[in-house]
N, CA, C and O atoms as a Tripos MOL2 file, in Angstrom:
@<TRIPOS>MOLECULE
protein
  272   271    68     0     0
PROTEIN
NO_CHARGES

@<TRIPOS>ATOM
      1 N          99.1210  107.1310  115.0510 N.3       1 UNK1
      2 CA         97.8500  106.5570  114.6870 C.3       1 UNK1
      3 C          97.9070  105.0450  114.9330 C.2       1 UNK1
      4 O          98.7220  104.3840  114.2890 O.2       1 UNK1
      5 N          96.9260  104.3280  116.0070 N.am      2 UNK2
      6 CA         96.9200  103.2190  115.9010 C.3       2 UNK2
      7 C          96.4600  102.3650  115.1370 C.2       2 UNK2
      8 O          95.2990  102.6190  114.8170 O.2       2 UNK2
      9 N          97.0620  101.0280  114.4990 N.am      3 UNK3
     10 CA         96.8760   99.9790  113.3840 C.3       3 UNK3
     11 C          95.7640   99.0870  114.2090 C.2       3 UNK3
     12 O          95.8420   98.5810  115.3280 O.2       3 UNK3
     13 N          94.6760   99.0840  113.2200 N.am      4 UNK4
     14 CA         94.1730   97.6930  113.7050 C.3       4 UNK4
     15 C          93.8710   96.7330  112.8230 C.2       4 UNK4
     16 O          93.3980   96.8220  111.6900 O.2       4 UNK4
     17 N          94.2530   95.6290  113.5800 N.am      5 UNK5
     18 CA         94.1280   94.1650  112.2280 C.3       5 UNK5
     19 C          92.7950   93.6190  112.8710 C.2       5 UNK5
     20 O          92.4390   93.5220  114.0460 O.2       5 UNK5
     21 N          92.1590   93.2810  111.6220 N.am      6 UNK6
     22 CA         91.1220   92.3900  111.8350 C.3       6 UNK6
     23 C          91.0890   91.0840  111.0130 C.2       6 UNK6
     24 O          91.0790   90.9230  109.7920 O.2       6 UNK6
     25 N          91.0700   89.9560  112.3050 N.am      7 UNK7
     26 CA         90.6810   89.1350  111.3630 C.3       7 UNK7
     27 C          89.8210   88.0820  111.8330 C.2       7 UNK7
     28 O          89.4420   87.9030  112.9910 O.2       7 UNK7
     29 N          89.4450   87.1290  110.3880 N.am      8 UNK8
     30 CA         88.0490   86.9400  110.3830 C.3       8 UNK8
     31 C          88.3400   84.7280  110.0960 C.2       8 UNK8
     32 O          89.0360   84.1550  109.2580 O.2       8 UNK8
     33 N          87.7560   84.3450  110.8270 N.am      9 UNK9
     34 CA         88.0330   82.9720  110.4480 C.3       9 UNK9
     35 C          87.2150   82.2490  109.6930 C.2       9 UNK9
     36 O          85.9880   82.2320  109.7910 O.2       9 UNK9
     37 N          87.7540   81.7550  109.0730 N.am     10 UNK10
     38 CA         86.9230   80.7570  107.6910 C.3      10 UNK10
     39 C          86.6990   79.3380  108.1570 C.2      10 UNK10
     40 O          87.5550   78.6260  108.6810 O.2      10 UNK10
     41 N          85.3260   78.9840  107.8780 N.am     11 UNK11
     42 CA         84.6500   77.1180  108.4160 C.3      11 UNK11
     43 C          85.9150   76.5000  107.9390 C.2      11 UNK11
     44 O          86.5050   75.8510  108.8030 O.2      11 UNK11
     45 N          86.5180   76.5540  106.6640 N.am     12 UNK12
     46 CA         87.4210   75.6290  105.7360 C.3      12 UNK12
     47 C          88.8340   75.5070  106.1490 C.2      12 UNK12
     48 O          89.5350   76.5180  106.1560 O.2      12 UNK12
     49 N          89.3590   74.2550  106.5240 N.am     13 UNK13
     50 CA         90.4790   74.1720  107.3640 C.3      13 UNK13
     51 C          90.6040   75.0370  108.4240 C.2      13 UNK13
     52 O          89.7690   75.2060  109.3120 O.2      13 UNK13
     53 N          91.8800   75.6880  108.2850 N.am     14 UNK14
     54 CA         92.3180   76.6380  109.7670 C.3      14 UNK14
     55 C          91.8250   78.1740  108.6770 C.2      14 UNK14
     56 O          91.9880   79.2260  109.2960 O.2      14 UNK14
     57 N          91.3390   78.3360  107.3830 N.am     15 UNK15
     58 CA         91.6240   79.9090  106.7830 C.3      15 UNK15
     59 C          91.5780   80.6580  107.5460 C.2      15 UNK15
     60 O          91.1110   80.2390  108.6050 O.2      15 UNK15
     61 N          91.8970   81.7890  107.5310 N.am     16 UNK16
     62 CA         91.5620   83.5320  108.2140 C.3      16 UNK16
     63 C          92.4840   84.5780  107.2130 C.2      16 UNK16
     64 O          93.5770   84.6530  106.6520 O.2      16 UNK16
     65 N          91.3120   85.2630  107.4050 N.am     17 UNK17
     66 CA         91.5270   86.5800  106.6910 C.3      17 UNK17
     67 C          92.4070   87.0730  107.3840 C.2      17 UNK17
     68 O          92.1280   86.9060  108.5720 O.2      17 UNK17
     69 N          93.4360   87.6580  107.2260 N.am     18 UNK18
     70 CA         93.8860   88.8240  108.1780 C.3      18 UNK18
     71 C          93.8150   90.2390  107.2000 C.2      18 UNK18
     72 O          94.0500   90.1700  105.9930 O.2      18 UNK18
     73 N          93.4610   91.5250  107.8800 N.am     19 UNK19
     74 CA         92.7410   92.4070  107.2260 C.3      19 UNK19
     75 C          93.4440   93.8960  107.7170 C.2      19 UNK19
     76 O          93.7600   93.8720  108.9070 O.2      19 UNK19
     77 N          93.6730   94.8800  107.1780 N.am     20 UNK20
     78 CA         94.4880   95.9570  108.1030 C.3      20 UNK20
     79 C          93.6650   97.2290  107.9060 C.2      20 UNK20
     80 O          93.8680   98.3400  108.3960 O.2      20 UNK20
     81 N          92.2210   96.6370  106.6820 N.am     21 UNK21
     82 CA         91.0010   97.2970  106.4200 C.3      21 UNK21
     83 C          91.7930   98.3980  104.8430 C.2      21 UNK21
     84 O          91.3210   99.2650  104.1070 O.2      21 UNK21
     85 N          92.7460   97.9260  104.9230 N.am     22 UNK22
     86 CA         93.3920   98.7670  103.1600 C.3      22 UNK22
     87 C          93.2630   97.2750  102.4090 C.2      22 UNK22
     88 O          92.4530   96.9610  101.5370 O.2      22 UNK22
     89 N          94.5070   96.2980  103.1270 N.am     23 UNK23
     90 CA         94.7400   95.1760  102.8600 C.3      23 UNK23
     91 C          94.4310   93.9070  103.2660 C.2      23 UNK23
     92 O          94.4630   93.7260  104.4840 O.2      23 UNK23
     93 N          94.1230   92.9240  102.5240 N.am     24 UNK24
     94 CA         94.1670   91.6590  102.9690 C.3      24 UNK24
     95 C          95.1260   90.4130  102.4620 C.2      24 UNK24
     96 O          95.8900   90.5600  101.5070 O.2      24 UNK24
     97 N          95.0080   89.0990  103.2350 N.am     25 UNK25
     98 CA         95.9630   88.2410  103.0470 C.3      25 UNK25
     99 C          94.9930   86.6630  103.8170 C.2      25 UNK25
    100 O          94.0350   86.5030  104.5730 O.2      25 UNK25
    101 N          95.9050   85.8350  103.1000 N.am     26 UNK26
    102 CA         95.0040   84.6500  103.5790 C.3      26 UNK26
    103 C          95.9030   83.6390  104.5440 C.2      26 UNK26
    104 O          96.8460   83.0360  104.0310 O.2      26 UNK26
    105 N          95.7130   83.5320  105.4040 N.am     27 UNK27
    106 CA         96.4650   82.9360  106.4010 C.3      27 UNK27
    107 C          95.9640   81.5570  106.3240 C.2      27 UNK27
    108 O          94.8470   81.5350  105.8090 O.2      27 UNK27
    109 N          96.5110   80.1260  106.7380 N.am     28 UNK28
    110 CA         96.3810   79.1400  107.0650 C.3      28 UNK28
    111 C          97.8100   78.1210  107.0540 C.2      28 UNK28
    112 O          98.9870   78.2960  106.7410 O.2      28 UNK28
    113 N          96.8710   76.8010  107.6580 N.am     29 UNK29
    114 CA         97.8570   75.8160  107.2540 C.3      29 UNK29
    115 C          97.9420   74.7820  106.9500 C.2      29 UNK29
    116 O          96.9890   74.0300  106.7390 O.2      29 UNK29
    117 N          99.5250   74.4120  106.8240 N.am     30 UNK30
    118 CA        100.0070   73.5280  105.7310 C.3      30 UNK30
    119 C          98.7950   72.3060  105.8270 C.2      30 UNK30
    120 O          97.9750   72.3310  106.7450 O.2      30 UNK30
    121 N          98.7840   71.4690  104.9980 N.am     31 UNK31
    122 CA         97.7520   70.0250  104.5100 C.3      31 UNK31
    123 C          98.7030   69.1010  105.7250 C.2      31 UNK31
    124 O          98.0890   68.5020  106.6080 O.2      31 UNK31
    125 N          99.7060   69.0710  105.6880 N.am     32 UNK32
    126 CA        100.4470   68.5060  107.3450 C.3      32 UNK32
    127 C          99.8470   68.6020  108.5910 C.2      32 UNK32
    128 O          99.8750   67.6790  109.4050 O.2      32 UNK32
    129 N          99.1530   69.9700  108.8400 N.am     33 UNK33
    130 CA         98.3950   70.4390  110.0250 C.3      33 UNK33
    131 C          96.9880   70.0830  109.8540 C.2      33 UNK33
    132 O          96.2400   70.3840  110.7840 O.2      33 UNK33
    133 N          96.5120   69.5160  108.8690 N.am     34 UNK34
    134 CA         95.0650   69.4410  108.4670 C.3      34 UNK34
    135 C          94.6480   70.6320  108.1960 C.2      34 UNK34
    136 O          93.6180   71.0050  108.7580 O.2      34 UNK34
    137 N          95.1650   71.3070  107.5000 N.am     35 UNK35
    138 CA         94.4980   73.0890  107.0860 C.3      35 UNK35
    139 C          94.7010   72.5610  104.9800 C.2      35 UNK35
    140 O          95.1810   71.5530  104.4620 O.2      35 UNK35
    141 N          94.2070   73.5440  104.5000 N.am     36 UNK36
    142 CA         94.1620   73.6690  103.0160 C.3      36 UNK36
    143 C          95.4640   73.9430  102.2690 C.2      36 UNK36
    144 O          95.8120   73.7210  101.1090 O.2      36 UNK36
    145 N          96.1270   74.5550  103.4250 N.am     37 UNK37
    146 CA         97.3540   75.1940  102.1240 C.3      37 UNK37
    147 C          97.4320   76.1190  101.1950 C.2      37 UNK37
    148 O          98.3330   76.4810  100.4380 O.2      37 UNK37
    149 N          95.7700   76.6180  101.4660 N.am     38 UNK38
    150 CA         95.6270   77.5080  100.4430 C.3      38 UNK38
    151 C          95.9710   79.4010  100.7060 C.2      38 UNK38
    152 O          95.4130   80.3860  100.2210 O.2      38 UNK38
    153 N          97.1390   79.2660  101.6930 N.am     39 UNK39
    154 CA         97.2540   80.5760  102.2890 C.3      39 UNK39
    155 C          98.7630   80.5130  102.8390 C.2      39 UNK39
    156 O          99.3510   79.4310  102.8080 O.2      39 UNK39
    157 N          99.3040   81.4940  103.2700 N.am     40 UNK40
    158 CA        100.6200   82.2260  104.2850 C.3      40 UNK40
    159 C         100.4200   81.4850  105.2310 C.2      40 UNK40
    160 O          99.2480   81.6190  105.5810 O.2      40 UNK40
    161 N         101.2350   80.3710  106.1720 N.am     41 UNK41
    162 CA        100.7700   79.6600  107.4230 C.3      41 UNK41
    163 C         101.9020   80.4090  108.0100 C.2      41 UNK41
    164 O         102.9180   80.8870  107.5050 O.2      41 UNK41
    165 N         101.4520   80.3800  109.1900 N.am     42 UNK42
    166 CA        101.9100   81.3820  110.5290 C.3      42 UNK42
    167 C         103.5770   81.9300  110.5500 C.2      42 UNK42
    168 O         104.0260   83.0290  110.8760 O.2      42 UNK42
    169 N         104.4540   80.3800  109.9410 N.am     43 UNK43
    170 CA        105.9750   80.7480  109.5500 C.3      43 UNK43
    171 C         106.4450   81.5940  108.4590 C.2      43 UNK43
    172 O         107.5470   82.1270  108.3260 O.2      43 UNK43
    173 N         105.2050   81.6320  107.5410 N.am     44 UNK44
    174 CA        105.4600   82.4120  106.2600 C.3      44 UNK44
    175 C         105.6890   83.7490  106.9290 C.2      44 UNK44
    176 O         106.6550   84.4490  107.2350 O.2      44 UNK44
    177 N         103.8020   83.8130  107.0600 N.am     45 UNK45
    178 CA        103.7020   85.1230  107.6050 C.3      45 UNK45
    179 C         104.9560   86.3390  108.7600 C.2      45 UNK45
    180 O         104.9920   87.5680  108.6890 O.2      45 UNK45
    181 N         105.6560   85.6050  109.5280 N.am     46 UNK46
    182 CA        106.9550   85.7820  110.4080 C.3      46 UNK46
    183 C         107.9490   86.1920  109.3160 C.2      46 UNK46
    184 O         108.2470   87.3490  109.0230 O.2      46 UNK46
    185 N         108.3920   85.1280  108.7900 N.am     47 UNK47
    186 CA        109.7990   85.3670  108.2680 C.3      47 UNK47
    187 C         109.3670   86.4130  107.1510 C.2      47 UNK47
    188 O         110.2770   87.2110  106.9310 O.2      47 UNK47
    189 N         108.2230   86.6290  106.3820 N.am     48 UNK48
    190 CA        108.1360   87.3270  104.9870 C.3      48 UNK48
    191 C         108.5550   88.7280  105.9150 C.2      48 UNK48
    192 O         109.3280   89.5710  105.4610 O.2      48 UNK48
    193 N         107.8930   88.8500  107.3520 N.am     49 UNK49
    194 CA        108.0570   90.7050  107.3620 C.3      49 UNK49
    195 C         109.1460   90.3920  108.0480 C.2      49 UNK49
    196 O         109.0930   91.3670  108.7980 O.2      49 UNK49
    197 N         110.2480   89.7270  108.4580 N.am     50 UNK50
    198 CA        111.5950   89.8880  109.0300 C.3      50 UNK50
    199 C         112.0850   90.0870  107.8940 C.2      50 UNK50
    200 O         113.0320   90.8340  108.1410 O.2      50 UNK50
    201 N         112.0600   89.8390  106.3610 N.am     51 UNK51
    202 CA        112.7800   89.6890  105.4620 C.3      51 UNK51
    203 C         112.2420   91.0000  104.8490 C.2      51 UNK51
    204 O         113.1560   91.7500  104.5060 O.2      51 UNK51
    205 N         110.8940   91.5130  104.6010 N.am     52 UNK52
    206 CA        110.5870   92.8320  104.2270 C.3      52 UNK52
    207 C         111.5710   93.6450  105.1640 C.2      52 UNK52
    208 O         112.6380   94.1270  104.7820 O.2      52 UNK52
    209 N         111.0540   93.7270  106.4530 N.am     53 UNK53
    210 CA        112.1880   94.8100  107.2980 C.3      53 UNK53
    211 C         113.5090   94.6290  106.8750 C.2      53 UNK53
    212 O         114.2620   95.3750  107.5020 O.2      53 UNK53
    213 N         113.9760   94.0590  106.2060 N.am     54 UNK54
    214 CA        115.8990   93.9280  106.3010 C.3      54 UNK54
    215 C         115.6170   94.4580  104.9460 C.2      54 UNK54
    216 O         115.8990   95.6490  104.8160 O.2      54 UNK54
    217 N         114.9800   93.6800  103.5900 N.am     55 UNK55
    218 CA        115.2500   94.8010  102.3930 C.3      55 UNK55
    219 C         114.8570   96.2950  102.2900 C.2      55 UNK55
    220 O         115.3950   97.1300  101.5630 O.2      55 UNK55
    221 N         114.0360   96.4470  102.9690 N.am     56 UNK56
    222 CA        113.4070   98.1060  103.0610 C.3      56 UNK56
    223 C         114.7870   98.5710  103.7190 C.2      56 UNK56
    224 O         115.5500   99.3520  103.1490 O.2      56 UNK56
    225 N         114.9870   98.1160  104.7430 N.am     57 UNK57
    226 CA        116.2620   98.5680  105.4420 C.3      57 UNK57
    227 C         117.4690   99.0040  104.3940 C.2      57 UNK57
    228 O         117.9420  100.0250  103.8950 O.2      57 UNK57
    229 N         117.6010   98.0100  104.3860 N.am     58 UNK58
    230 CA        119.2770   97.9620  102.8680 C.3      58 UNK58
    231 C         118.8110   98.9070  102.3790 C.2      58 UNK58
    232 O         119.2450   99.9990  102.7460 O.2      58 UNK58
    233 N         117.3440   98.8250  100.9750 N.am     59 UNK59
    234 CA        117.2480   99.9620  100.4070 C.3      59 UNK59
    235 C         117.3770  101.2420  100.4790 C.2      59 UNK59
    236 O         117.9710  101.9540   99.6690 O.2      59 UNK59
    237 N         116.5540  101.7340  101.9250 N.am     60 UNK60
    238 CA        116.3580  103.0030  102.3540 C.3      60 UNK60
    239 C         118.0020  103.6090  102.4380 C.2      60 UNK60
    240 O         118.2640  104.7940  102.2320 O.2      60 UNK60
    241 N         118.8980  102.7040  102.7330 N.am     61 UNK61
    242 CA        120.4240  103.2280  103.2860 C.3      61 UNK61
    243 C         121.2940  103.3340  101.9470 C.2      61 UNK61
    244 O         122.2350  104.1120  101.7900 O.2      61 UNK61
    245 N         120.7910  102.3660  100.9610 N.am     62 UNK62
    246 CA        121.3550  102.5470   99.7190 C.3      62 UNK62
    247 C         121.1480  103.3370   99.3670 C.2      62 UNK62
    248 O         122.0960  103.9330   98.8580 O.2      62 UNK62
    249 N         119.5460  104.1360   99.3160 N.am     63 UNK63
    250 CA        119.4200  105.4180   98.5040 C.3      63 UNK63
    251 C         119.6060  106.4360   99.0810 C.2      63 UNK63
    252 O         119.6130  107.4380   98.3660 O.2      63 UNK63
    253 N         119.8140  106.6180  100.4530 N.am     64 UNK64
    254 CA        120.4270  107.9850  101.1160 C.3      64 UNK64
    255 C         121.3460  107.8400  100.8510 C.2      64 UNK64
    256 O         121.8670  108.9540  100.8020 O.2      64 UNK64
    257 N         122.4650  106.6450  100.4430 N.am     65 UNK65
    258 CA        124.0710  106.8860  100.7280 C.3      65 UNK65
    259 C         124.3270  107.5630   99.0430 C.2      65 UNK65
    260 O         125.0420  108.5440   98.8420 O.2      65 UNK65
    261 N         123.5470  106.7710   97.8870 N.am     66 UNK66
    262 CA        123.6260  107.2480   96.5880 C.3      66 UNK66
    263 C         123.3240  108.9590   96.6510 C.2      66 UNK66
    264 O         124.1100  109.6820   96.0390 O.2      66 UNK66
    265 N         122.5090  109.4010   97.1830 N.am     67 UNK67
    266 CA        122.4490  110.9850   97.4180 C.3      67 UNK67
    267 C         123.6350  111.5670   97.4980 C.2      67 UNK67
    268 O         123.7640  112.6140   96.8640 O.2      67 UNK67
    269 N         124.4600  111.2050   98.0560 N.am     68 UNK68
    270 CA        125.6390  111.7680   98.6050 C.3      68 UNK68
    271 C         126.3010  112.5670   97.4390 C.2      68 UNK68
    272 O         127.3570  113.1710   97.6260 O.2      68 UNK68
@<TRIPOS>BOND
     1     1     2 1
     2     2     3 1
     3     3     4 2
     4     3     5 am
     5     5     6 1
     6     6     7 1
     7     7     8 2
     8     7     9 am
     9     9    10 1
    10    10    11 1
    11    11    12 2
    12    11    13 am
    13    13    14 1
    14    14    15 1
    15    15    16 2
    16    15    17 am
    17    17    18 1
    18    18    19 1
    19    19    20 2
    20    19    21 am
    21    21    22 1
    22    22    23 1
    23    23    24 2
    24    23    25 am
    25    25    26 1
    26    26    27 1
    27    27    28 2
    28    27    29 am
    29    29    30 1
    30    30    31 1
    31    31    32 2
    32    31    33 am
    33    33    34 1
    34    34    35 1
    35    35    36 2
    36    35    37 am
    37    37    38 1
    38    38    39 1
    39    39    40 2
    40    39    41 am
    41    41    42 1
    42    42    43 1
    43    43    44 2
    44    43    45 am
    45    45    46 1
    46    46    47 1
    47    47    48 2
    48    47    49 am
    49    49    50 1
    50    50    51 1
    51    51    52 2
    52    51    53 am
    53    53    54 1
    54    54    55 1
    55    55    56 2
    56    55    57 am
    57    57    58 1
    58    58    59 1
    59    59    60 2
    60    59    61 am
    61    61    62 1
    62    62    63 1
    63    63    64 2
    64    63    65 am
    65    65    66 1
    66    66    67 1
    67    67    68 2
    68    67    69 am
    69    69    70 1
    70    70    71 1
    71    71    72 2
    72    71    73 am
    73    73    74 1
    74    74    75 1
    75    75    76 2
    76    75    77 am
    77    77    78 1
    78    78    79 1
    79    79    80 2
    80    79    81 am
    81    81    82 1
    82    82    83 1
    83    83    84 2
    84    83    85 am
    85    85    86 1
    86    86    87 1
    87    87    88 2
    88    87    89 am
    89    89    90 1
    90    90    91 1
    91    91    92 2
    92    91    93 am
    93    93    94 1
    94    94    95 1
    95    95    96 2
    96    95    97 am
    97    97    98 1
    98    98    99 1
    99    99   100 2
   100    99   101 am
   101   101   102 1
   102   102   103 1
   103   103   104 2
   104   103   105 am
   105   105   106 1
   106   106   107 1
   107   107   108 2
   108   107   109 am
   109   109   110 1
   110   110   111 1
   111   111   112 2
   112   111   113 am
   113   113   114 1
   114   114   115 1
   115   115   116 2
   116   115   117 am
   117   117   118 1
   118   118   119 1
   119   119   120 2
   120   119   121 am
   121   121   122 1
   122   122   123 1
   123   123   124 2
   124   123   125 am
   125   125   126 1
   126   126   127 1
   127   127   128 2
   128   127   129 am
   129   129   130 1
   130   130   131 1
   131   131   132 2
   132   131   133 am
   133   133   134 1
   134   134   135 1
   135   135   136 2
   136   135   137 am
   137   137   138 1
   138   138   139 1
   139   139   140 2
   140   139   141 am
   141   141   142 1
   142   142   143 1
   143   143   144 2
   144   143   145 am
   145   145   146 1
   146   146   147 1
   147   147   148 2
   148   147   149 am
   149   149   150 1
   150   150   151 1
   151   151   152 2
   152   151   153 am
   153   153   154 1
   154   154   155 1
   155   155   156 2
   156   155   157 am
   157   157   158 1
   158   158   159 1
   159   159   160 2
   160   159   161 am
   161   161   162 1
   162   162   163 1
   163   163   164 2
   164   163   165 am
   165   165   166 1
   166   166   167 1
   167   167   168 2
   168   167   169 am
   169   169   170 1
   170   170   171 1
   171   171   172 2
   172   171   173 am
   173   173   174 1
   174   174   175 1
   175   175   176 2
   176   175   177 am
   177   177   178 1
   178   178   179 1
   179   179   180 2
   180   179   181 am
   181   181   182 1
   182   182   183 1
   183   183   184 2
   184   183   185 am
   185   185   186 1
   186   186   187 1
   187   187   188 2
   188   187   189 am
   189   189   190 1
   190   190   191 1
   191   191   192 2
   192   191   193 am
   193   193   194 1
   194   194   195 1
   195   195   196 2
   196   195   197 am
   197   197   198 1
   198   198   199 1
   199   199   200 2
   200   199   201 am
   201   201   202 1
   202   202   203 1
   203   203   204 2
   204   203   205 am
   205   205   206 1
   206   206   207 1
   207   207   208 2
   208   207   209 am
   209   209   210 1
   210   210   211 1
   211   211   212 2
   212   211   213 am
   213   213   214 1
   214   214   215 1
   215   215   216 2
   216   215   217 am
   217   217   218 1
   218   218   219 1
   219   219   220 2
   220   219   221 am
   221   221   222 1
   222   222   223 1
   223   223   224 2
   224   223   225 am
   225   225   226 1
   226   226   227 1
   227   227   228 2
   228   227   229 am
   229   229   230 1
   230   230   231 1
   231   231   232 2
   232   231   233 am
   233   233   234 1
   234   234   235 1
   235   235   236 2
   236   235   237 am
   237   237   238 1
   238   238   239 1
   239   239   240 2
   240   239   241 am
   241   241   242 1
   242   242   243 1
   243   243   244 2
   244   243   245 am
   245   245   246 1
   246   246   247 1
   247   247   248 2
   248   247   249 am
   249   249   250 1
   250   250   251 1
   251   251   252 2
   252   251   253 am
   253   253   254 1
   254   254   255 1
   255   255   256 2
   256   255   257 am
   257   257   258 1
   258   258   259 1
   259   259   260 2
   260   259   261 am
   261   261   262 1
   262   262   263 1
   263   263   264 2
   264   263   265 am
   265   265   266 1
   266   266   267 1
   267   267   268 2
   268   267   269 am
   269   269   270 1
   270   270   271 1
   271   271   272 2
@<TRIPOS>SUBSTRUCTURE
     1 UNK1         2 RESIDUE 1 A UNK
     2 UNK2         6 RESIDUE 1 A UNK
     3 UNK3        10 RESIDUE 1 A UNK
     4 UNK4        14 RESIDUE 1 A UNK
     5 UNK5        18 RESIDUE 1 A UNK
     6 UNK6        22 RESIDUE 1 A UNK
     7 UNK7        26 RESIDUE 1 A UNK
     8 UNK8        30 RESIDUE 1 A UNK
     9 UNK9        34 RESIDUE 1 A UNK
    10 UNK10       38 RESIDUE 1 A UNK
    11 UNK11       42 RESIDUE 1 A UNK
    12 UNK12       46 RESIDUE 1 A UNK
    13 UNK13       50 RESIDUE 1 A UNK
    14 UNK14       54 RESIDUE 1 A UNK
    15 UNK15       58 RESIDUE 1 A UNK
    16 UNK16       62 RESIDUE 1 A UNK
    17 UNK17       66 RESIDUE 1 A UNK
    18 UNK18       70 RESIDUE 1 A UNK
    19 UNK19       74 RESIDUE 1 A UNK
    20 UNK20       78 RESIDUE 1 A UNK
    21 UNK21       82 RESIDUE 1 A UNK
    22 UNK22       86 RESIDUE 1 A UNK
    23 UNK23       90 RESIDUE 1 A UNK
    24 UNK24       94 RESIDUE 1 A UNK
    25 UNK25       98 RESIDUE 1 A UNK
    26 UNK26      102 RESIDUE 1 A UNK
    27 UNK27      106 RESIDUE 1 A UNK
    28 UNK28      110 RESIDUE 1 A UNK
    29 UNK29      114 RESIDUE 1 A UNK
    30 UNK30      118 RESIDUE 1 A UNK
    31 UNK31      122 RESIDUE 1 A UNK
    32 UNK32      126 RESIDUE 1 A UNK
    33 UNK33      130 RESIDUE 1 A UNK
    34 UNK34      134 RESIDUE 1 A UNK
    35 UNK35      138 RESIDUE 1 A UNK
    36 UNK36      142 RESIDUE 1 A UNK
    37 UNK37      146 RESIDUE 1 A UNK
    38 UNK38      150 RESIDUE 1 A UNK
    39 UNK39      154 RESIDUE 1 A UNK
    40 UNK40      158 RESIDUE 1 A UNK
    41 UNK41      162 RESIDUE 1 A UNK
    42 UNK42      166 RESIDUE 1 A UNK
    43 UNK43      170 RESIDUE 1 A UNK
    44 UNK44      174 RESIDUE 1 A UNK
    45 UNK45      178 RESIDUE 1 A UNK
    46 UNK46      182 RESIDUE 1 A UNK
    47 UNK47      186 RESIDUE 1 A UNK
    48 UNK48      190 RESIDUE 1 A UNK
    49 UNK49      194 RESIDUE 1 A UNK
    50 UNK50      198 RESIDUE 1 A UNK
    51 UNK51      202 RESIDUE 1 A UNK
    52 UNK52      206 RESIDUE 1 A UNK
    53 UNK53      210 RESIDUE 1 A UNK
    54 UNK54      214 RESIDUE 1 A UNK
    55 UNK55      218 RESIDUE 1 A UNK
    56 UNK56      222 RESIDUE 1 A UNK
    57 UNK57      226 RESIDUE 1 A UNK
    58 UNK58      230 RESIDUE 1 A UNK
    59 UNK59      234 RESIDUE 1 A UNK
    60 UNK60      238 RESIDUE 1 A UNK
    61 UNK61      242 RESIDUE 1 A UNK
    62 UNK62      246 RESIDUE 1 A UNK
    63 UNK63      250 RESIDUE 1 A UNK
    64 UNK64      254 RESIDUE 1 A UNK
    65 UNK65      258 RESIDUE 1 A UNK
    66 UNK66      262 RESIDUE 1 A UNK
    67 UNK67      266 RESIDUE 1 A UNK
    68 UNK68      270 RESIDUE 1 A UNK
């Protein structure tokens, strides 16, 4: 099944919605870039799901190996 993201840009600084139509999240950036700050700016957004993928990872292997 293909994912589609939608997203939607806000007048105020850089905002945007990003949307997966279950979930949303507020993207922008830092007051450095002239954006609000009031959101995930583009590096967050990167490293948070490199760092989700590695704990889901660990977990998933921890709890098959505890099965044992």
């Amino acid at each position: 099944m293909p994912i589609t993201i939608k997203v939607k840009n806000l007048p105020t600084g850089y905002q945007t919605i990003i949307s997966n139509g279950r979930y949303s999240l507020i993207g922008e950036e830092p007051t450095s870039s002239k954006g609000t700050d009031l959101g995930f700016s583009p590096t967050d957004l990167i490293l948070s799901g490199i760092v989700m993928c590695k704990i889901v990872s660990v977990r998933f292997i921890a709890r098959r190996n505890s099965c044992r």
